[in-house]
C-alpha positions in Angstrom: -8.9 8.9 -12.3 -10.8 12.5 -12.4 -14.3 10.7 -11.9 -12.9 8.9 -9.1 -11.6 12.2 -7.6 -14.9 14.4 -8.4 -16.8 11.2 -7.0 -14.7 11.5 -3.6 -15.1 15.4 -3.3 -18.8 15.3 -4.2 -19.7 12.5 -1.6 -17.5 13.9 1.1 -19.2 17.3 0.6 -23.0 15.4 1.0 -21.7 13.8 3.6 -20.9 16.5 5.7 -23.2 18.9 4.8 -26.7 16.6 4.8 -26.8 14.9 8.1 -30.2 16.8 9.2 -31.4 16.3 5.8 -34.6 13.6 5.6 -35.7 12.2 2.4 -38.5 9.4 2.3 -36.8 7.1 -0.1 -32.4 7.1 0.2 -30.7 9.3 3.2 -28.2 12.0 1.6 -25.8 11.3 4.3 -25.5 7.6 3.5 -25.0 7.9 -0.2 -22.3 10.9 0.5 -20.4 8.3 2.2 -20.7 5.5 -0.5 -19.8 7.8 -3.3 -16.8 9.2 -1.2 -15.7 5.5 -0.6 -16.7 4.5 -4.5 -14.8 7.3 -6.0 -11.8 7.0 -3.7 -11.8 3.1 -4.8 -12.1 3.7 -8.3 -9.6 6.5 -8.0 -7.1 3.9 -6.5 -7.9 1.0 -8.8 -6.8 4.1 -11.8 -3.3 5.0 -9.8 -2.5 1.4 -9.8 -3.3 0.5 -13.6 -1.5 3.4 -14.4 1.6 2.2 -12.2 1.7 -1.3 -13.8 1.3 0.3 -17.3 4.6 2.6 -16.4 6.4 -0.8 -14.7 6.0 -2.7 -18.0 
C-alpha cells in the first residue's frame, strides 16, 4: 500500500509541476497523471485485500 501511496504523490507532483516541460519521446505531464491514477489504483486494490483479510 506505501508504493501505491508514493506512486500517487510522485505522479501528482509531475503532474502539476511539468506542463511546460517538452521531451521528444513521452510528455512528463501525461505520465504524472498515469502514475497518480496507477498508484491510487494499486493503493485501493491493497486497502481492500487488507479489508477482506480482516473480514475473514
Amino acid at each position: 500500500m506505501a508504493i501505491g501511496i508514493f506512486l500517487a504523490i510522485v505522479g501528482v507532483i509531475l503532474w502539476l509541476t511539468t506542463k511546460e516541460v517538452e521531451t521528444p519521446v513521452v510528455s512528463l505531464h501525461k505520465a504524472g497523471l498515469i502514475l497518480a491514477v496507477v498508484g491510487a489504483a494499486e493503493a485501493l486494490f491493497a486497502l481492500v485485500g487488507l479489508g477482506k483479510k480482516a473480514g475473514k
